[in-house]
C-alpha positions as CSV (number, residue, x, y, z in Angstrom):
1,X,113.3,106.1,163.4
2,X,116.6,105.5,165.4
3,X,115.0,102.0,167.5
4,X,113.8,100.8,164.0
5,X,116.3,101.3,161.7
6,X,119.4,100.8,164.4
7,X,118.2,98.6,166.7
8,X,117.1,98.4,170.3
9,X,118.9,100.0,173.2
10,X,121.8,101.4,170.8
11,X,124.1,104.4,171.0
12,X,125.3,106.0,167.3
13,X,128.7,107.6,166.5
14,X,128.7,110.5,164.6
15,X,129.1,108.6,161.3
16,X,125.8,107.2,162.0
17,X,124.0,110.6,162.2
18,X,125.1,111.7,159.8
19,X,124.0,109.0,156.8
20,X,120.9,108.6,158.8
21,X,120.3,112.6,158.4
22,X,120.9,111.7,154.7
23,X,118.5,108.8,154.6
24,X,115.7,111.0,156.6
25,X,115.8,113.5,154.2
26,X,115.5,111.5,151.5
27,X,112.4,110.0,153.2
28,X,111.1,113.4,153.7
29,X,112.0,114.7,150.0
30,X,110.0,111.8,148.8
31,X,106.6,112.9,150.7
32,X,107.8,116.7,149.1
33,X,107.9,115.2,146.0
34,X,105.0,113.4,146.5
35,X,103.2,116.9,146.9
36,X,104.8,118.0,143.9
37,X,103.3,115.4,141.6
38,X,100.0,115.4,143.6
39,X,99.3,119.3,142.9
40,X,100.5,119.0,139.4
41,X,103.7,121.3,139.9
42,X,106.2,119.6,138.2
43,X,106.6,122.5,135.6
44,X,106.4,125.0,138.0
45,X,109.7,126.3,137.3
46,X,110.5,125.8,134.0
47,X,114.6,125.7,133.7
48,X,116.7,124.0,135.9
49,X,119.0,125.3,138.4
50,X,117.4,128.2,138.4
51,X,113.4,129.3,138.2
52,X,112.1,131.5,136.2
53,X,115.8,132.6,135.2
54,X,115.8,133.4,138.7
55,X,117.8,131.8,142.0
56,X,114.9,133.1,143.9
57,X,111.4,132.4,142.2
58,X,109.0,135.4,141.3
59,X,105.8,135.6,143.0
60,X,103.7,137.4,140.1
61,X,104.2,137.4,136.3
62,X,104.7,140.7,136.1
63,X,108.6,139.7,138.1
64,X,109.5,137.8,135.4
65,X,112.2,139.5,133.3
66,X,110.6,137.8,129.8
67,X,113.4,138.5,127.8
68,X,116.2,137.1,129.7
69,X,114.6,133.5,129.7
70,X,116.8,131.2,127.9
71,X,114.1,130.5,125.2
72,X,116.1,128.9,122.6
73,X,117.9,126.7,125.6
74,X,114.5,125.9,126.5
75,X,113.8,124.4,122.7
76,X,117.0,123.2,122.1
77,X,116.5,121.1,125.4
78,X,113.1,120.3,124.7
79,X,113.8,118.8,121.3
80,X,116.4,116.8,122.4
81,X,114.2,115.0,125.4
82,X,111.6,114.4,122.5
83,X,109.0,117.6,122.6
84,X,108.5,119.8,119.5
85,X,110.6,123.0,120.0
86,X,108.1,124.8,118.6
87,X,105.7,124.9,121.1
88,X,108.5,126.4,123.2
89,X,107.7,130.1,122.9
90,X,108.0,132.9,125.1
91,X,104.1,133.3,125.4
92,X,103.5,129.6,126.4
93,X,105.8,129.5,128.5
94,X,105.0,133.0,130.3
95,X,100.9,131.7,130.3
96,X,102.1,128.5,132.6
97,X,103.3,130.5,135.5
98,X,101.4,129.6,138.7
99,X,103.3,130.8,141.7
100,X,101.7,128.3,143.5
101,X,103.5,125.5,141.2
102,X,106.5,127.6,141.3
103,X,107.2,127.9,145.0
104,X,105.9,124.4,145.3
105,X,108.4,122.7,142.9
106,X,111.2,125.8,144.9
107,X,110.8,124.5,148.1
108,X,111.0,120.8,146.4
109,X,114.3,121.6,144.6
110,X,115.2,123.0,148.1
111,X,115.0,120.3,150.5
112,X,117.3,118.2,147.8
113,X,120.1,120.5,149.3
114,X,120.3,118.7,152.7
115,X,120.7,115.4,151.2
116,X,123.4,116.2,148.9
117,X,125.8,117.8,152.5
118,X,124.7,115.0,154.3
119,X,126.0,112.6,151.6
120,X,129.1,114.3,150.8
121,X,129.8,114.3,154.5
122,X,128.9,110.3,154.8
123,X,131.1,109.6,152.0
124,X,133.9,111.7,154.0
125,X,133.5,110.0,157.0
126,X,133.3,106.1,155.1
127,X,137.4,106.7,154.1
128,X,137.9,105.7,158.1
129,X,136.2,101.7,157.1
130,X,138.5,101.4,154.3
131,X,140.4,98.4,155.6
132,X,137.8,97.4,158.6
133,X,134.3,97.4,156.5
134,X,135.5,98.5,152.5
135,X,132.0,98.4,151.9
136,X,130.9,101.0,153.5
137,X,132.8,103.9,151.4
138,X,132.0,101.5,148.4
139,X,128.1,102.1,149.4
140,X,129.2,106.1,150.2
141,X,129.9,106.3,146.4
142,X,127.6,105.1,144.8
143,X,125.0,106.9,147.5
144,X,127.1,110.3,146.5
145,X,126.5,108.7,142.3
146,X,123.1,108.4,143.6
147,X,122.3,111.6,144.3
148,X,123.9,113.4,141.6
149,X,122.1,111.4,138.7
150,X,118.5,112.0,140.5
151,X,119.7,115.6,140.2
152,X,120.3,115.1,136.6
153,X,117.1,113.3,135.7
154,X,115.4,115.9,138.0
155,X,116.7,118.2,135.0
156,X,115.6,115.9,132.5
157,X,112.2,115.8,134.1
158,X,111.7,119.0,133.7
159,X,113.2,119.8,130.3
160,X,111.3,116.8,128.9
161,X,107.9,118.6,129.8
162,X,106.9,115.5,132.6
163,X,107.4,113.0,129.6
164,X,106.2,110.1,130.6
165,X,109.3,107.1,131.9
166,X,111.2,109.7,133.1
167,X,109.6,110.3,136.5
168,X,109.2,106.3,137.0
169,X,112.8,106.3,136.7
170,X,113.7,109.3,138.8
171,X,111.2,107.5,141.9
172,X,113.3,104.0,141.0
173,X,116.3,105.9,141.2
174,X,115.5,107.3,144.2
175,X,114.3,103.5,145.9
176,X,117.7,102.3,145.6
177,X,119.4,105.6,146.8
178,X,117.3,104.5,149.5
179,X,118.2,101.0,149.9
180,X,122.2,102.3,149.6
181,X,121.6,104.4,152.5
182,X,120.0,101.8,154.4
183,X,122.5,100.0,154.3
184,X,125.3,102.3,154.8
185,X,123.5,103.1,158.3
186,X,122.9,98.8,159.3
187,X,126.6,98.7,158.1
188,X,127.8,101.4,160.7
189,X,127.2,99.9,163.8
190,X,130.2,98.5,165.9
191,X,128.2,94.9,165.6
192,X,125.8,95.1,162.6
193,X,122.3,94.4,163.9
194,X,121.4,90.5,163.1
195,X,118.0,89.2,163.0
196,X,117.8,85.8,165.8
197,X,115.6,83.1,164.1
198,X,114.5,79.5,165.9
199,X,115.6,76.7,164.2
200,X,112.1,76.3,162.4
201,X,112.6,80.0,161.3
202,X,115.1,79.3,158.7
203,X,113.6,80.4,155.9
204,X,111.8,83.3,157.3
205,X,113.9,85.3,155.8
206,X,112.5,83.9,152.0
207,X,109.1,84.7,153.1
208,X,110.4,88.1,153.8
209,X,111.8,88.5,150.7
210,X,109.0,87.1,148.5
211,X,106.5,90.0,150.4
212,X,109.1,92.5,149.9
213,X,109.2,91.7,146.1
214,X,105.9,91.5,145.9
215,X,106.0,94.9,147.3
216,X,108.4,96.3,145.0
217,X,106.5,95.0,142.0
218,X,103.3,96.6,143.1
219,X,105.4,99.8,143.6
220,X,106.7,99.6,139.7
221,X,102.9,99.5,138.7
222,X,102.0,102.5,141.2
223,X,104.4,104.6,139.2
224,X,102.9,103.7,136.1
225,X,99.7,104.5,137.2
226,X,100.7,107.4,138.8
227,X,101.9,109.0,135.6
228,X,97.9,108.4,134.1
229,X,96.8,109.8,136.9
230,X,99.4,113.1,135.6
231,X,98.1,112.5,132.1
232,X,94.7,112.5,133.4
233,X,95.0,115.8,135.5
234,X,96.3,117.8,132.5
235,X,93.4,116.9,130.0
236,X,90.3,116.9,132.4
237,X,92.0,120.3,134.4
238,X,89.3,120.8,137.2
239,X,87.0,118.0,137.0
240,X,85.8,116.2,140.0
241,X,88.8,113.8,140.4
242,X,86.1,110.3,141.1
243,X,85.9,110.6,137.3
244,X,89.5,109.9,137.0
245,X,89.1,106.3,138.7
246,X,86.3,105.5,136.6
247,X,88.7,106.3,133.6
248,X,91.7,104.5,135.2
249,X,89.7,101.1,135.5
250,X,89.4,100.9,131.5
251,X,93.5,100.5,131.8
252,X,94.9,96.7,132.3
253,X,97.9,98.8,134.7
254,X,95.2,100.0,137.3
255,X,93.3,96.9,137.4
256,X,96.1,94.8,137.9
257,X,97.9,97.4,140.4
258,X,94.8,97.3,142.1
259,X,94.0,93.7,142.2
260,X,97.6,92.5,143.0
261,X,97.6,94.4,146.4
262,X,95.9,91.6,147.9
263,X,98.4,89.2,147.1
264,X,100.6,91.9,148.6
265,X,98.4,91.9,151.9
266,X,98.4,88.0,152.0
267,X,101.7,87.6,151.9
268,X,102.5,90.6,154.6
269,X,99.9,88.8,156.8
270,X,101.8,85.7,156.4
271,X,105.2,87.6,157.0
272,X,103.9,89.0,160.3
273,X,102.7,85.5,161.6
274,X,106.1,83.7,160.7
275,X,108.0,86.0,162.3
276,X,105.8,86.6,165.6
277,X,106.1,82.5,165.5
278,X,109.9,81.7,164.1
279,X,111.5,85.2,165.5
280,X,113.6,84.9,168.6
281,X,111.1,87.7,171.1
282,X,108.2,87.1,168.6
283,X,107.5,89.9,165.8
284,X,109.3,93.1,167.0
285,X,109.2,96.9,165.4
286,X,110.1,96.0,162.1
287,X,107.6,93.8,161.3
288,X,104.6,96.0,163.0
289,X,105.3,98.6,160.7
290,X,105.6,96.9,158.0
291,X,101.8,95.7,158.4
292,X,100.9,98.9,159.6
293,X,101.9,100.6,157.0
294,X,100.8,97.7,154.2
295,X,97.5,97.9,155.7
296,X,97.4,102.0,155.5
297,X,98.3,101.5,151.9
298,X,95.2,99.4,151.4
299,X,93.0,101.7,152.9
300,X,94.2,104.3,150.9
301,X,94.0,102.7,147.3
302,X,90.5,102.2,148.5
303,X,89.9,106.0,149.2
304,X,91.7,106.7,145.7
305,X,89.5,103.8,143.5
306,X,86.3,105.0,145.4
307,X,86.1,108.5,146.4
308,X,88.6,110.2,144.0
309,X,92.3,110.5,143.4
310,X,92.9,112.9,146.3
311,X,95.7,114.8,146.5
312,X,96.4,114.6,150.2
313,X,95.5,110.8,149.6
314,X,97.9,110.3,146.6
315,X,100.9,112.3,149.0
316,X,100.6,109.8,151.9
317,X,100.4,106.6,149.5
318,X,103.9,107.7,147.7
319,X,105.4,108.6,151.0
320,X,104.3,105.7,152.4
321,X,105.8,103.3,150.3
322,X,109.2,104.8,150.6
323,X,109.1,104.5,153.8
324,X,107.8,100.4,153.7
325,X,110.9,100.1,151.5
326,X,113.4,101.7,153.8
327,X,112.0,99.4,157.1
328,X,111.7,96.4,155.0
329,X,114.8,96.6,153.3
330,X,117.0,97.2,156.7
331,X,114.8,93.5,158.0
332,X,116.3,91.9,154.9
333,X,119.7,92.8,155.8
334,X,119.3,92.1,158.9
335,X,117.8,88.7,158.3
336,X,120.3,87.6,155.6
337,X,123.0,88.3,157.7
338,X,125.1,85.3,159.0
339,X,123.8,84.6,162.5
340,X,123.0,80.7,164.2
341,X,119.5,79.8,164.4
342,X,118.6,79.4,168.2
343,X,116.7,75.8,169.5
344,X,113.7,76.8,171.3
C-alpha cells in the first residue's frame, strides 16, 4: 500500500501515517460495509447511535428491554425519511431482530471509529502546511466534513428503512472521502510524487482520465443495481440467488451496467499499453493494479450474471472498486501534476 500510493523507495513522516491510517480504514470499512449489504444487515440494529437501545448489542430477543425502545422516535423518524409510521410498532420491530444482522451491522458501526481519530488527528497535524501547502488543511476539512456527513446519512440509512438513493449516496459520499484522502497523503510528501512521461506521452494522462471516468460511471450504475439486488433479497428471502440475475436482466440498469464493462476493459487495456509505451520505466505498480483489479472485476460480474449473486462474490466486487478508485485516483494526481516531458 505504502510503494503504491507514496511512491518508490520513500520514507513517511508521521503526518503521512497518520492520513494514510485514515485512508486504509476507509478502504477496509468499505469491504465491512460491503458485507453488510451482501448479508442483508443493514437494519440490524434498528436506531442509531445505539442498537437495540443498547451501546452494547443483545445477543437474544429475550435481552432486549422492549419497552425502553424509542418507538415513537422510531415513527416520527421514519415518517420523516418517507416510510409510513405505522408500520413502526413495537412487535415488528422486535420480529426483525437477527443477532446475526445485529452484531454484523455492530462491528460495521465499529470500525467507523478508527477513521473518524485518524481524521481528526490529520486535520491536527495539516495546521503545520498552512503557509507551505494551504491545501492540505483545506483537504483535512473537508475529509473531517467528510466523515461526519457519511455518519449522518449512515443514520439516515437506517431510519429511512434501506430506502432506496440513500445508500447510493452514502457509497458516493464515501468515493470522494476517498479521493480527499488520497490526496491529502500524495500532497504530504516533501516532493509530491510526479508521473515522468516521454515526449509522445503527453496526453497519457487523458487516456487515463477517460478509463477512470469510464470507471466511475460504471461504478454509479453498480450502485443502482446493487440496491435491486437489496430489493430483490427482501421479496424472494431464501431463494436460490441465480434466479435473481435472471430477474436483473429484464432491467435496462443491469444490462447496460453489464454491457458497458467492456468498454471499461477496452479502455483499461489501452491505458496499460500507453503507459508501458509513453511512461518514463514502462508501466510501473500503478498501472498493474489497475488492470489487475479491472480484470478481477470482470471475472466477478461474470460469476454474479452466471452462477448467482453471491455474497462473498458481491463483497469483493464493492471492495474492489474502492480500492481501483483510490490507486487510480493517486495516478491522476500524479500525472496531472506539472512535470517536463522527457525526449527518449
Amino acid at each position: 500500500m505504502q510503494s503504491i500510493l507514496l511512491g518508490y523507495g520513500c520514507s513517511m513522516s508521521t503526518f503521512q501515517k497518520v492520513a494514510l491510517a485514515a485512508l486504509v480504514f476507509t478502504l477496509f470499512l468499505m469491504f465491512v460495509g460491503a458485507i453488510v449489504r451482501a448479508t442483508g444487515a443493514g437494519m440490524g440494529c434498528p436506531d442509531w447511535p445505539k442498537c437495540w437501545g443498547q451501546y452494547i448489542p443483545p445477543t437474544s430477543v429475550e435481552e432486549i428491554d422492549a419497552d425502553s425502545l424509542p418507538i415513537e422516535r422510531y415513527k416520527e423518524k421514519a415518517e420523516r425519511y418517507g416510510r409510513n409510521p405505522d408500520e413502526v410498532t413495537r412487535e415488528n420491530v422486535l420480529a426483525e431482530f437477527n443477532p446475526t444482522h445485529t452484531w454484523t451491522e455492530f462491528i460495521n458501526r465499529l470500525c467507523s471509529l478508527p477513521i473518524g481519530l485518524f481524521t481528526l488527528l490529520t486535520l491536527v497535524l495539516s495546521f503545520k502546511f498552512v503557509k507551505k501547502r494551504p491545501l492540505i488543511p483545506i483537504l483535512a476539512v473537508v475529509a473531517t466534513f467528510l466523515v461526519g456527513l457519511n455518519a449522518w446519512m449512515g443514520a439516515r440509512i437506517v431510519y429511512s428503512g434501506l430506502k432506496p438513493g440513500t445508500i447510493t449516496t452514502h457509497m458516493a459520499l464515501a468515493v470522494l472521502l476517498i479521493c480527499v484522502q488520497v490526496g491529502i497523503v500524495w500532497l504530504g510528501r516533501e516532493e509530491t510524487w510526479k508521473l515522468k512521461v516521454t515526449q509522445l506521452g503527453r496526453k497519457l494522462k487523458w487516456v487515463g482520465l477517460v478509463a477512470f471516468l469510464f470507471i466511475i460511471l460504471e461504478g454509479i450504475m453498480g450502485s443502482q443495481v446493487r440496491e435491486m439486488t437489496d430489493a430483490l433479497k427482501k421479496s424472494h428471502g431464501d431463494a436460490p440467488r441465480i434466479e435473481w440475475s435472471a430477474e436483473l436482466e429484464q432491467t435496462w440498469m443491469y444490462l447496460v451496467h453489464r454491457s458497458f464493462s467492456w468498454a471499461v476493459l477496452v479502455t483499461s487495456i489501452l491505458f496499460y499499453i500507453a503507459s508501458r509505451n509513453f511512461r518514463v520505466g514502462g508501466a510501473g505498480w500503478h498501472e498493474k493494479v489497475i488492470l489487475g483489479i479491472v480484470i478481477a472485476q470482470m471475472v466477478l460480474g461474470l460469476v454474479l450474471s452466471q452462477v448467482g449473486v453471491l455474497p462473498v462474490v458481491q463483497v469483493l466486487h464493492i471492495g474492489l472498486s474502492s480500492l481501483l478508485v483510490a490507486v487510480f485516483f493517486h495516478w491522476l494526481l500524479a500525472a496531472f501534476a506539472r512535470v517536463p516531458s522527457i525526449r527518449v
